[in-house]
N, CA, C and O atoms as a GROMACS GRO file, in nm:
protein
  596
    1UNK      N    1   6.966   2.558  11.482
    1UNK     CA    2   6.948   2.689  11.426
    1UNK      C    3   6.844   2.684  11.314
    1UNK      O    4   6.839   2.582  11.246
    2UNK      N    5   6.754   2.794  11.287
    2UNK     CA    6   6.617   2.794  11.231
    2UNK      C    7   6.681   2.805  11.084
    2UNK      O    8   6.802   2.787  11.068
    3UNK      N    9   6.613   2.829  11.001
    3UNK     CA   10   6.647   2.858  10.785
    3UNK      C   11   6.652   2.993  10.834
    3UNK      O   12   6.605   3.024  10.944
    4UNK      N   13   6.717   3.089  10.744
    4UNK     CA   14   6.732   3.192  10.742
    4UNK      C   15   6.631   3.261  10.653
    4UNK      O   16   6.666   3.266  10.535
    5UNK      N   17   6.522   3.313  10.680
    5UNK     CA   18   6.402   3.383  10.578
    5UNK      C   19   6.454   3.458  10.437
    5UNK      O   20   6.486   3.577  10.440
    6UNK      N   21   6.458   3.412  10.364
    6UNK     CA   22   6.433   3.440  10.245
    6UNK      C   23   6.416   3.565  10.216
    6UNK      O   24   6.326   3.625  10.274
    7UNK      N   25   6.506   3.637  10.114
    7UNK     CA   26   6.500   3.801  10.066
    7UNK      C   27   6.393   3.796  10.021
    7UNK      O   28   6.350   3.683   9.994
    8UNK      N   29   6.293   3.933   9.989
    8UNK     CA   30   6.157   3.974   9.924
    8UNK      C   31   6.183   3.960   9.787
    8UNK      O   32   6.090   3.932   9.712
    9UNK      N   33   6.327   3.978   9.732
    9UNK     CA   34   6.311   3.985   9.614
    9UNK      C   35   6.357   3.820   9.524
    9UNK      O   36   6.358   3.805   9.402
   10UNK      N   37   6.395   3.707   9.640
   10UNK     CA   38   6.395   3.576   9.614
   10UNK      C   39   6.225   3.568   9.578
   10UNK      O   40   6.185   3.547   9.463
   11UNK      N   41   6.131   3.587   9.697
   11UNK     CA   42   6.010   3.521   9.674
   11UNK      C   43   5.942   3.602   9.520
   11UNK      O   44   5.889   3.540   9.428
   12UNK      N   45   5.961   3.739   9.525
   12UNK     CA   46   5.903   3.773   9.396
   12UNK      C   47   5.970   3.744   9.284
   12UNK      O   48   5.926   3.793   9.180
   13UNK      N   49   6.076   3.670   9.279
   13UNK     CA   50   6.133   3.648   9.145
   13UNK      C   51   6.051   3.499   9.142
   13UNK      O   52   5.998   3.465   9.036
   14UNK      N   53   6.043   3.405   9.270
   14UNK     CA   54   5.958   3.277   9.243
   14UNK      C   55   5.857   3.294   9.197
   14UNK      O   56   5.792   3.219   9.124
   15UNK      N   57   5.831   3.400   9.237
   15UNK     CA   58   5.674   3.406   9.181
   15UNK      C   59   5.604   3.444   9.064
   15UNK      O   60   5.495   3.407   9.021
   16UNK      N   61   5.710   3.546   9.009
   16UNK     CA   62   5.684   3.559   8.859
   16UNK      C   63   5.748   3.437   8.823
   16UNK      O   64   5.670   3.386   8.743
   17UNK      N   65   5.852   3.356   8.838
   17UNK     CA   66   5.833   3.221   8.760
   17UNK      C   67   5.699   3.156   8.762
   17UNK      O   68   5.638   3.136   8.657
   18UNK      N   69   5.649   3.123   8.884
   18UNK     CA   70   5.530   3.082   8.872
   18UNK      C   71   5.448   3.096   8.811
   18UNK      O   72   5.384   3.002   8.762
   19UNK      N   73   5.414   3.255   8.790
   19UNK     CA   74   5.283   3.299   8.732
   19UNK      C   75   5.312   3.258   8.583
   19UNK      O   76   5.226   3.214   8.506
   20UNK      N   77   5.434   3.278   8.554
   20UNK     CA   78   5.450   3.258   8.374
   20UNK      C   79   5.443   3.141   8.326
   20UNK      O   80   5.418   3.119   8.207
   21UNK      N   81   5.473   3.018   8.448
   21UNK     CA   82   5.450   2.878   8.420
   21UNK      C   83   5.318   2.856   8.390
   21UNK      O   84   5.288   2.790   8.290
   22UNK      N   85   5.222   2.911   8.473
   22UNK     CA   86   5.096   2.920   8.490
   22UNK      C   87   5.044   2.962   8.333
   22UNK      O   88   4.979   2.877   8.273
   23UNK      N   89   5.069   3.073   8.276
   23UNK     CA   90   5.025   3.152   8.228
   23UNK      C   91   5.083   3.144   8.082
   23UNK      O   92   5.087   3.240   8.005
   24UNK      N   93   5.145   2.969   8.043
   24UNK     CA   94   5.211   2.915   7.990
   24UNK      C   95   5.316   2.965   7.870
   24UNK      O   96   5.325   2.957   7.748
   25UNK      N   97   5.398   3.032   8.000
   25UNK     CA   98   5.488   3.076   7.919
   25UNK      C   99   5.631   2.994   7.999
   25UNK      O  100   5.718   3.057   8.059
   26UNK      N  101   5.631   2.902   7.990
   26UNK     CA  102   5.755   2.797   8.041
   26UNK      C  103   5.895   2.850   7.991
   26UNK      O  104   5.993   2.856   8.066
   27UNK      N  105   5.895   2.884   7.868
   27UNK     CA  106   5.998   2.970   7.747
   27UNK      C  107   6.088   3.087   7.841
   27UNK      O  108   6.210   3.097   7.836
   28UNK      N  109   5.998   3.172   7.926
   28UNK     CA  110   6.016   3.281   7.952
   28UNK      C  111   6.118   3.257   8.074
   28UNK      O  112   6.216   3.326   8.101
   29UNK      N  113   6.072   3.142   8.144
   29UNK     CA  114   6.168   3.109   8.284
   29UNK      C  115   6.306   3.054   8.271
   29UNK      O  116   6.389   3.048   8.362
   30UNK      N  117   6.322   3.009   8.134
   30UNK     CA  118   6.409   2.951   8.075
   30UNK      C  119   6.531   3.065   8.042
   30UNK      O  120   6.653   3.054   8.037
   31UNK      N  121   6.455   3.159   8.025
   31UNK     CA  122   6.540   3.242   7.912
   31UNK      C  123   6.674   3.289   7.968
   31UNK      O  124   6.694   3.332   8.082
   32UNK      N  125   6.760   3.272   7.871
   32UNK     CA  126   6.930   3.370   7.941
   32UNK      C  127   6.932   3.464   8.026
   32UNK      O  128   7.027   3.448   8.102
   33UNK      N  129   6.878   3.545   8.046
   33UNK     CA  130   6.907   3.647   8.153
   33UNK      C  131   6.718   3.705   8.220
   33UNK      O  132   6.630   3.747   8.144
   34UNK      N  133   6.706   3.691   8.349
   34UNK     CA  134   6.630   3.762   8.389
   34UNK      C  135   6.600   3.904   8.290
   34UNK      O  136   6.675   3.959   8.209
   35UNK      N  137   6.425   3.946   8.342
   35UNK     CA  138   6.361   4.017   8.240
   35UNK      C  139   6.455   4.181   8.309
   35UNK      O  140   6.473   4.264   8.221
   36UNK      N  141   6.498   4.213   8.424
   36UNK     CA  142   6.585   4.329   8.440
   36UNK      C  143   6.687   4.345   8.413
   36UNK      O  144   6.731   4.457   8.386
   37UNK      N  145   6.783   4.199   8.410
   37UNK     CA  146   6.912   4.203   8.324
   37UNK      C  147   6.887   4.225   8.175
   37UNK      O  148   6.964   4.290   8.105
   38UNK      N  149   6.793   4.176   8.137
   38UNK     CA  150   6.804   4.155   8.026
   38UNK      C  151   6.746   4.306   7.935
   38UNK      O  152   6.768   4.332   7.816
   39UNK      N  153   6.668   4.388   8.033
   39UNK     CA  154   6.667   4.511   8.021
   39UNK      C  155   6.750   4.641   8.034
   39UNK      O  156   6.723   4.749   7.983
   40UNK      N  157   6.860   4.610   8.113
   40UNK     CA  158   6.941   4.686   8.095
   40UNK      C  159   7.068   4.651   8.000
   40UNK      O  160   7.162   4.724   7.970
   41UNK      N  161   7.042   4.516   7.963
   41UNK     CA  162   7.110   4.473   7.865
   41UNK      C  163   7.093   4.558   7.691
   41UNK      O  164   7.175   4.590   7.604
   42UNK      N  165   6.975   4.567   7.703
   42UNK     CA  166   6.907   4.632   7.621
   42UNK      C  167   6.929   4.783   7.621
   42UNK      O  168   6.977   4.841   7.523
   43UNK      N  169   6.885   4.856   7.753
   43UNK     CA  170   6.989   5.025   7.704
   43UNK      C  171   7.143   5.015   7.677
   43UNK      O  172   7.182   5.038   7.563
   44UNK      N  173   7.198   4.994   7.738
   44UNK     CA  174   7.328   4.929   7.703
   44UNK      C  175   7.393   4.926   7.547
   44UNK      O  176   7.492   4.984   7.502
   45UNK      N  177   7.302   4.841   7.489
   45UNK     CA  178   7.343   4.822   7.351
   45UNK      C  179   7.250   4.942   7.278
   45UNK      O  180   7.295   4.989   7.174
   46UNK      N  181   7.160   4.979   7.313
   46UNK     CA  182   7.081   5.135   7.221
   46UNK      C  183   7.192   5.258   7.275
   46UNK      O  184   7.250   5.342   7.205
   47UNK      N  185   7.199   5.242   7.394
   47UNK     CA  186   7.246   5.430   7.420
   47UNK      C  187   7.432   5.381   7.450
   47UNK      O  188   7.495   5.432   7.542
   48UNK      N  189   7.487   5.287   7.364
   48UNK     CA  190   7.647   5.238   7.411
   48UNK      C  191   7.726   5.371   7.378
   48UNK      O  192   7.844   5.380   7.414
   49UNK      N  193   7.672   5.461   7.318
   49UNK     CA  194   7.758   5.578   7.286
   49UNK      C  195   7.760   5.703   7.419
   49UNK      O  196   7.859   5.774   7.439
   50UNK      N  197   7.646   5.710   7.493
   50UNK     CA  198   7.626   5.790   7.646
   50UNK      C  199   7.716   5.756   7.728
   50UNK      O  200   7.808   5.676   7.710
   51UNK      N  201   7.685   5.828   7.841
   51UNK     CA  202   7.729   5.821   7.967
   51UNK      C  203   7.625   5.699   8.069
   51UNK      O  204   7.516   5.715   8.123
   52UNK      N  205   7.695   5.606   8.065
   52UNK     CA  206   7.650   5.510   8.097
   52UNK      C  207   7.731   5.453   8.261
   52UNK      O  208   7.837   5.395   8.281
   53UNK      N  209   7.599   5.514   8.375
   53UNK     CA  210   7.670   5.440   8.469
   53UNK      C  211   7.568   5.358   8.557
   53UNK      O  212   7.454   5.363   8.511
   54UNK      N  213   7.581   5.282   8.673
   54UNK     CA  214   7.495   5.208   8.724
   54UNK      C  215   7.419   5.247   8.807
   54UNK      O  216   7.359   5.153   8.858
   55UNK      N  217   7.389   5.354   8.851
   55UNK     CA  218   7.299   5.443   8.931
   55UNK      C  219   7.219   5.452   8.852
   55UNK      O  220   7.121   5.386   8.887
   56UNK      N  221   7.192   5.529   8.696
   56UNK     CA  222   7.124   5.509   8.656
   56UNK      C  223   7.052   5.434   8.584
   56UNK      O  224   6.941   5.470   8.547
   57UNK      N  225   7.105   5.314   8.551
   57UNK     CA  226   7.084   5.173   8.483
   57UNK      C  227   6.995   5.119   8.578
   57UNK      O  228   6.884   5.075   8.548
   58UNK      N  229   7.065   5.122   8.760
   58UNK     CA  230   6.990   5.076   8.828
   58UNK      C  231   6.860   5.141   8.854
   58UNK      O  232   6.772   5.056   8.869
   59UNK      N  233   6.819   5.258   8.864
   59UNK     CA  234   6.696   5.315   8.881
   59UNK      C  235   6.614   5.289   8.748
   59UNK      O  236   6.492   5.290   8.761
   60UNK      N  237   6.666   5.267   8.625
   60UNK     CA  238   6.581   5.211   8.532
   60UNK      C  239   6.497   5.058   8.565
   60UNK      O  240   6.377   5.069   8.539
   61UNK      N  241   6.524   4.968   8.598
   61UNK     CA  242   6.492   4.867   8.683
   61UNK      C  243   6.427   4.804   8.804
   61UNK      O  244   6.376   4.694   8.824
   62UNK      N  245   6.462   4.982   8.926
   62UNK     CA  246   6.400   4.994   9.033
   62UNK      C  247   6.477   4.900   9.097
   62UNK      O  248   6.417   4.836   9.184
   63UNK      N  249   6.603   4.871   9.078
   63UNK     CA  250   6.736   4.830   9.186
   63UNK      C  251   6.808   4.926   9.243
   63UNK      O  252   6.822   5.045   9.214
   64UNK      N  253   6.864   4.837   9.353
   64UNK     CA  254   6.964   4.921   9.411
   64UNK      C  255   7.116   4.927   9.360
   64UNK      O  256   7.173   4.820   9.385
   65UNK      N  257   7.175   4.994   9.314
   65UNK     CA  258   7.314   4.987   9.226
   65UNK      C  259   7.377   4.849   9.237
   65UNK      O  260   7.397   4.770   9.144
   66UNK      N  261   7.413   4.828   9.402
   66UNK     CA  262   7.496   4.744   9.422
   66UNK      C  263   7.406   4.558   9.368
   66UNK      O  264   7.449   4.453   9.322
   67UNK      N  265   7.317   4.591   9.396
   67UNK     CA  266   7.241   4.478   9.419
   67UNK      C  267   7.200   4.443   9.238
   67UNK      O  268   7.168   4.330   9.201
   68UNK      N  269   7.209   4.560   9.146
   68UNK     CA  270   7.185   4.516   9.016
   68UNK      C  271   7.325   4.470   8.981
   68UNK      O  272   7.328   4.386   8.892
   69UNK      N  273   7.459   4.513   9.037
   69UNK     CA  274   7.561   4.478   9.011
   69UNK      C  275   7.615   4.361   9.019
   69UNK      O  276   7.686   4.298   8.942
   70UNK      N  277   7.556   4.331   9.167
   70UNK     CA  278   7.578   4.137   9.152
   70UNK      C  279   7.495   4.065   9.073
   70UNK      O  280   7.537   3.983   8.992
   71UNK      N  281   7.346   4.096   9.096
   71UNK     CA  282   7.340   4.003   8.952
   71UNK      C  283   7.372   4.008   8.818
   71UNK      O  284   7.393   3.911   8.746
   72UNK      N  285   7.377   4.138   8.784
   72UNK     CA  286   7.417   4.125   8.671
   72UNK      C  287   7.589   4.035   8.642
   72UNK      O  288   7.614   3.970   8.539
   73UNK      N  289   7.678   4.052   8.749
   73UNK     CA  290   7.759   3.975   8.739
   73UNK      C  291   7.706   3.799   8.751
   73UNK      O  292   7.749   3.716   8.671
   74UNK      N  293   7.625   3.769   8.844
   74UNK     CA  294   7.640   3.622   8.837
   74UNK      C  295   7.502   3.610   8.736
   74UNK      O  296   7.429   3.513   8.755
   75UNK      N  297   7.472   3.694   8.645
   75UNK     CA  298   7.410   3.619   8.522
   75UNK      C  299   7.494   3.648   8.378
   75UNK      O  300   7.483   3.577   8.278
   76UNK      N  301   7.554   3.733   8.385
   76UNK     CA  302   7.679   3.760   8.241
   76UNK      C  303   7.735   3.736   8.218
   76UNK      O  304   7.774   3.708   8.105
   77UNK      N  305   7.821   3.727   8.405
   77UNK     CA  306   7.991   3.690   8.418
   77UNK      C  307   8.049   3.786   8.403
   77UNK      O  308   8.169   3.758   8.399
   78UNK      N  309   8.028   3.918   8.388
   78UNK     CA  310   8.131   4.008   8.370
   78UNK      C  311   8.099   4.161   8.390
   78UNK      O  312   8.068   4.239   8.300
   79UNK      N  313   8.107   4.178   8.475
   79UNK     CA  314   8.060   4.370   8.549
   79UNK      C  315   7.987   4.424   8.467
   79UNK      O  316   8.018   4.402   8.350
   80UNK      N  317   7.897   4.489   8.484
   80UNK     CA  318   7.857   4.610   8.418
   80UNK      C  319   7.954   4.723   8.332
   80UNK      O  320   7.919   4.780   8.228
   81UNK      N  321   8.064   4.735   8.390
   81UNK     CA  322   8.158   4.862   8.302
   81UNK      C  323   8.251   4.780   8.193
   81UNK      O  324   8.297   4.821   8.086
   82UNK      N  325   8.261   4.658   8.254
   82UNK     CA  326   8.306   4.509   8.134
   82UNK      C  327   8.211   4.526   7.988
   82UNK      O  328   8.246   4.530   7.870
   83UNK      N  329   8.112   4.531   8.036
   83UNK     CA  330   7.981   4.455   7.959
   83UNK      C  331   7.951   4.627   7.858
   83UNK      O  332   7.904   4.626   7.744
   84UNK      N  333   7.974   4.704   7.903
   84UNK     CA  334   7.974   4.829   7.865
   84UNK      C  335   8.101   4.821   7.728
   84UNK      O  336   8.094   4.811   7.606
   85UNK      N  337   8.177   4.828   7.795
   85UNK     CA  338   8.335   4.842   7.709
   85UNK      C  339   8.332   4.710   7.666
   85UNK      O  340   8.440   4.673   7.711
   86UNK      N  341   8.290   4.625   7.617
   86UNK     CA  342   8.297   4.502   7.540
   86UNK      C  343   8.189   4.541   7.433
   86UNK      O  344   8.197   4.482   7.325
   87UNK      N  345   8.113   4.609   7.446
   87UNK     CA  346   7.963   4.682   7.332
   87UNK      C  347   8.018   4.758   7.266
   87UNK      O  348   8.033   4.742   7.144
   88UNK      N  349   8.064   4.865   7.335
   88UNK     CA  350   8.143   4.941   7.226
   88UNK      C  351   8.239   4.949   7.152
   88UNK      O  352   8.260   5.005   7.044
   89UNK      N  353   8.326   4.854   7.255
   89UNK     CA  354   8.430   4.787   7.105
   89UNK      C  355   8.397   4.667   7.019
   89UNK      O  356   8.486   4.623   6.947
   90UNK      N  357   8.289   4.616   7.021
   90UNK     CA  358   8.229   4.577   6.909
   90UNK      C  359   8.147   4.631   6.833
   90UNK      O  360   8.086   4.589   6.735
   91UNK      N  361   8.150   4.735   6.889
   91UNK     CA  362   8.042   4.857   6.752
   91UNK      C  363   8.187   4.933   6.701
   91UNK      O  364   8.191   4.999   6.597
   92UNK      N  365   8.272   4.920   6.765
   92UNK     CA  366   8.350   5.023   6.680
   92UNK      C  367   8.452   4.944   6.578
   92UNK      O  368   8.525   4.988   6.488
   93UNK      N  369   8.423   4.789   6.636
   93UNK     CA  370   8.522   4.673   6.556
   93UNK      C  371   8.414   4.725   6.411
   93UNK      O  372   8.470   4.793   6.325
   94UNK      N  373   8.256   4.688   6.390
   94UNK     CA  374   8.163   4.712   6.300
   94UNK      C  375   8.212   4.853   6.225
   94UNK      O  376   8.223   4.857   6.102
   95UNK      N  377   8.228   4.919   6.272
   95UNK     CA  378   8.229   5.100   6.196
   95UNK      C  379   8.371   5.053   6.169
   95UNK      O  380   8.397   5.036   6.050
   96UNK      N  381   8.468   5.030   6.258
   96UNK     CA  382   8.592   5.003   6.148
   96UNK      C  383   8.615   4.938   5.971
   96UNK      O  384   8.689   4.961   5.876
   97UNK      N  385   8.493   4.840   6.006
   97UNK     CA  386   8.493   4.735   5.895
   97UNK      C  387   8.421   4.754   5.806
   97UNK      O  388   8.441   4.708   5.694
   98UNK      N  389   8.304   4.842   5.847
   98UNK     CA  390   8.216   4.860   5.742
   98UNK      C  391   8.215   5.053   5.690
   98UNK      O  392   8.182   5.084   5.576
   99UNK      N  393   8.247   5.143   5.777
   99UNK     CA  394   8.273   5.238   5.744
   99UNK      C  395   8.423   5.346   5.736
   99UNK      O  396   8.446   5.443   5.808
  100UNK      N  397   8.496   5.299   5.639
  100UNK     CA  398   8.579   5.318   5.570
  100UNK      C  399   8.600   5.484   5.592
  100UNK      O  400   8.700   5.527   5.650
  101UNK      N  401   8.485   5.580   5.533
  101UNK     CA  402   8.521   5.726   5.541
  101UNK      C  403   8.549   5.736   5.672
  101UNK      O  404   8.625   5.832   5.684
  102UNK      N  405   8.521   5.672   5.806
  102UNK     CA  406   8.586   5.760   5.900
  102UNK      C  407   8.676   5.705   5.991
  102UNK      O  408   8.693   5.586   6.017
  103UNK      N  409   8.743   5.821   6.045
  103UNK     CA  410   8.908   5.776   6.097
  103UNK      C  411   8.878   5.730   6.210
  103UNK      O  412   8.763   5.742   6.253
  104UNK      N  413   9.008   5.648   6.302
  104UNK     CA  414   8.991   5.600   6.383
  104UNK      C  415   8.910   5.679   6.516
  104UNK      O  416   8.816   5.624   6.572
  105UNK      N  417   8.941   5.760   6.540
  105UNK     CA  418   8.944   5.876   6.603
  105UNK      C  419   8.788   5.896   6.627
  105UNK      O  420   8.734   5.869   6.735
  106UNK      N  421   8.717   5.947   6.512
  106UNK     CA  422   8.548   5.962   6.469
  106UNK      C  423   8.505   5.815   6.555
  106UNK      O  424   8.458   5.814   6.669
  107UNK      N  425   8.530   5.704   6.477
  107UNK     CA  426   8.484   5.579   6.545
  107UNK      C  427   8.514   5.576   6.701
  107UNK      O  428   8.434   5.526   6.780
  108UNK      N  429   8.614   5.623   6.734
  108UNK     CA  430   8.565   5.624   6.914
  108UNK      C  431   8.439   5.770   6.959
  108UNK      O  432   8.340   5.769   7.032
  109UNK      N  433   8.499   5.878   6.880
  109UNK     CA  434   8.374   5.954   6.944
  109UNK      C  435   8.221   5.897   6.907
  109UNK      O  436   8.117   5.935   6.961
  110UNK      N  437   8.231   5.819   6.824
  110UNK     CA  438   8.089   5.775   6.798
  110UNK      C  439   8.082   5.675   6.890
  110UNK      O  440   7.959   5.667   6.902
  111UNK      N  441   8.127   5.592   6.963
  111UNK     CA  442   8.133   5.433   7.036
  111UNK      C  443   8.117   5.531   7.205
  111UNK      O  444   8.039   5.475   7.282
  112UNK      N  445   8.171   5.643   7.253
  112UNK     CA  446   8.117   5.682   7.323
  112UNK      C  447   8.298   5.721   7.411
  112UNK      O  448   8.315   5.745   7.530
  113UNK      N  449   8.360   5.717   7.347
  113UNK     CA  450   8.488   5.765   7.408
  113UNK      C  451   8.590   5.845   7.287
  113UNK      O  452   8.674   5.801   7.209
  114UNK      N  453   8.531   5.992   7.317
  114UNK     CA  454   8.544   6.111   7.286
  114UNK      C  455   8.738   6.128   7.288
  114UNK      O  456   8.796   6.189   7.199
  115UNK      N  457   8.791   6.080   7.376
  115UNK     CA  458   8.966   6.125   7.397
  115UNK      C  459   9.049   5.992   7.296
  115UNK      O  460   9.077   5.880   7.340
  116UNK      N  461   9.066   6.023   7.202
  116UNK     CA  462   9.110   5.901   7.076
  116UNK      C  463   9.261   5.872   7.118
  116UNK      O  464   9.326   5.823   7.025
  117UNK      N  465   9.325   5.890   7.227
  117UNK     CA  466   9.431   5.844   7.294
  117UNK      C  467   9.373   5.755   7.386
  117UNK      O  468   9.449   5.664   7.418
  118UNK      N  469   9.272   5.753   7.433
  118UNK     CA  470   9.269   5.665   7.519
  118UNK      C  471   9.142   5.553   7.460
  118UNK      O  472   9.119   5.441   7.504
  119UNK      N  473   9.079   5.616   7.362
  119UNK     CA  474   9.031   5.498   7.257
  119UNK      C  475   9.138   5.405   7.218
  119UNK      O  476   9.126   5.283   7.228
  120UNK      N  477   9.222   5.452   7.181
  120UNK     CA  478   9.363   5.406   7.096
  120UNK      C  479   9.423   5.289   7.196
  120UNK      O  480   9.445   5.174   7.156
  121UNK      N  481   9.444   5.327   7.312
  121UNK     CA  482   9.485   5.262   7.482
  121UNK      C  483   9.387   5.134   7.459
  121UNK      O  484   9.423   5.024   7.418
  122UNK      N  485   9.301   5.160   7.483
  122UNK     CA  486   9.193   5.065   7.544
  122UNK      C  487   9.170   5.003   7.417
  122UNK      O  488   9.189   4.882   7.427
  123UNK      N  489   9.128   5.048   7.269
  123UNK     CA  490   9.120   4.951   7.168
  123UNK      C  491   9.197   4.811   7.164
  123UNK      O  492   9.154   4.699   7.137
  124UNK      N  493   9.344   4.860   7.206
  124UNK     CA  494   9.442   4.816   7.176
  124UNK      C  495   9.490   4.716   7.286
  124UNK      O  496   9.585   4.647   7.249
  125UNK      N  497   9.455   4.698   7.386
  125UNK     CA  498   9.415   4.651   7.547
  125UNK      C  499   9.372   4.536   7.546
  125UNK      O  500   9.427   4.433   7.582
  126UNK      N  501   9.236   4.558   7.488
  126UNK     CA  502   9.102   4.475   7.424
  126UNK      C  503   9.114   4.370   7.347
  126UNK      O  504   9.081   4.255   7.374
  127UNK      N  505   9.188   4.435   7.196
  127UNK     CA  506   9.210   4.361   7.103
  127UNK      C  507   9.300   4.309   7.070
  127UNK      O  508   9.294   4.210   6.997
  128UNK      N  509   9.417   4.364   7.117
  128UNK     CA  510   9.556   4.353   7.046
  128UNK      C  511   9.604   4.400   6.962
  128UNK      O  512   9.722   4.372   6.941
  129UNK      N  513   9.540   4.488   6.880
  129UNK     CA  514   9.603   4.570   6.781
  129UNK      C  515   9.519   4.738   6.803
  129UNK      O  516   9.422   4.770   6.872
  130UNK      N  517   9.595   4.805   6.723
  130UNK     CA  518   9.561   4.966   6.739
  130UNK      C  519   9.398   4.938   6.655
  130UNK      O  520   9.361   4.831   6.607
  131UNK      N  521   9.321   5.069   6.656
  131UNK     CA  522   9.200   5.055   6.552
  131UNK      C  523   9.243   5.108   6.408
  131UNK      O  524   9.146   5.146   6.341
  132UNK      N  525   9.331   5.116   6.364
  132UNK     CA  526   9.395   5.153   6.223
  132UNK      C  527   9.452   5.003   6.205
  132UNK      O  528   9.416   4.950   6.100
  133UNK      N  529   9.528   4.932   6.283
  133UNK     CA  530   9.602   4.804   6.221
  133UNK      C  531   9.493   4.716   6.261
  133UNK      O  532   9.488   4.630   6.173
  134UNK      N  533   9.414   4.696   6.338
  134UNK     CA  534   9.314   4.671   6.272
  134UNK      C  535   9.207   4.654   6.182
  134UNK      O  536   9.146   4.547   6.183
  135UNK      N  537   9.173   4.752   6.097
  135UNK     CA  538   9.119   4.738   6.005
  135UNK      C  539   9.203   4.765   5.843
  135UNK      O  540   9.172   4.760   5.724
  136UNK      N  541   9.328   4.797   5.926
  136UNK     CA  542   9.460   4.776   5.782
  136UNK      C  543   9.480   4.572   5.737
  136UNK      O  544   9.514   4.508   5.637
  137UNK      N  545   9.435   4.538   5.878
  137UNK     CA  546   9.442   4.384   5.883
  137UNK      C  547   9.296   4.314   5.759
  137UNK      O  548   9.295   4.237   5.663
  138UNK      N  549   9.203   4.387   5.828
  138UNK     CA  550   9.099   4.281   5.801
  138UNK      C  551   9.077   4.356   5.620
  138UNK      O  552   9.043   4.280   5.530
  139UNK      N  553   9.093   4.454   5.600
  139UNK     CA  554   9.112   4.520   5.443
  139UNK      C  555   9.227   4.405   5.362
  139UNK      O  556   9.205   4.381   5.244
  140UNK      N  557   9.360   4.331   5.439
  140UNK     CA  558   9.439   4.279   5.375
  140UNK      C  559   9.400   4.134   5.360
  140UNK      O  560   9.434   4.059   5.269
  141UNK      N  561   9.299   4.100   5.496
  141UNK     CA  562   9.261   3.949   5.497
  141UNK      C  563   9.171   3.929   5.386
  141UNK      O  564   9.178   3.827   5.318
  142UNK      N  565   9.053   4.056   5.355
  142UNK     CA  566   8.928   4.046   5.229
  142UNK      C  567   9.025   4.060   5.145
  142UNK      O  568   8.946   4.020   5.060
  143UNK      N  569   9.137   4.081   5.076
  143UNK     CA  570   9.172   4.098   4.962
  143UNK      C  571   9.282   3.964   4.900
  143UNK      O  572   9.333   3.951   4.788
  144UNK      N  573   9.292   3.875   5.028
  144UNK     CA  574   9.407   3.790   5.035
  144UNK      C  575   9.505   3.776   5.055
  144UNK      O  576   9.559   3.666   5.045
  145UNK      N  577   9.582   3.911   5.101
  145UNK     CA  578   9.710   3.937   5.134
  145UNK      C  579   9.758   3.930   5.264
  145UNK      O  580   9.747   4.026   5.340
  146UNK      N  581   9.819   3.807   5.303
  146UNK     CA  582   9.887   3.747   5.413
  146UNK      C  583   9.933   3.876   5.495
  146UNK      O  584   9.943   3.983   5.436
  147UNK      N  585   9.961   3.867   5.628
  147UNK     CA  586   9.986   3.882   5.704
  147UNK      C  587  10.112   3.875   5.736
  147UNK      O  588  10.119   3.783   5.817
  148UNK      N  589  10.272   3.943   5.711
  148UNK     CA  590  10.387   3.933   5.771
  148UNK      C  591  10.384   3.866   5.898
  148UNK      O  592  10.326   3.917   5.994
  149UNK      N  593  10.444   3.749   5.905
  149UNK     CA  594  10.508   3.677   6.050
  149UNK      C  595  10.604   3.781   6.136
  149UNK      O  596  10.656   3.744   6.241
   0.00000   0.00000   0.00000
């Protein structure tokens, strides 16, 4: 039985390795995530507060949904709607910690999930604690005050 021919988008990914080897950028072939992962990696973390789904992530890229979906899994390790909801609860872990005037509630409509019951759900999912005993925690850890067993 013959090799099985090679996808179009195997040979053009060889080939921009190539050209950048060439074109001595060795650095670039190296790097953590392909230049389309690593671009939608990039709206992702600017627009984490939108409506963020993979139809349009993928047409930013000029992929096909499914096909940005696997790679992006076998270069992240972890889905697109993972990789989504892991951004915003680390922007909202940040606004917990550093912005004090606003309630838990504000910090999910700002992180991009508007229903603060199900911010509250999923914070709490995520982290293990609510987003109030959370940052009731880390206010008691900066000040020195232990933690009840």
């Amino acid at each position: 039985m013959g090799k099985q021919c090679p996808k179009w988008w195997d040979w053009r990914e060889r080939l921009k390795q190539c050209l950048m080897v060439i074109m001595g950028r060795e650095e670039a072939v190296t790097s953590a995530h392909s230049a389309q992962i690593g671009q939608v990696i990039q709206v992702i973390e600017s627009n984490y507060d939108s409506d963020l789904d993979v139809a349009s992530l993928a047409a930013r890229v000029f992929l096909s949904p499914s096909y940005l979906s696997k790679r992006f899994k076998s270069e992240t390790g972890m889905t697109i709607r993972e990789f989504i909801v892991q951004t915003r609860l680390n922007k909202a872990k940040d606004m917990l910690l550093h912005d004090f005037h606003l309630k838990a509630y504000e910090v999910g409509a700002h992180v991009g999930y508007p229903d603060p019951t199900y911010f509250n759900k999923l914070f709490k999912r995520q982290v293990g604690l609510t987003p109030k005993a959370f940052r009731d925690r880390a206010v008691r850890q900066s000040l020195g005050i232990h933690d009840p067993d």
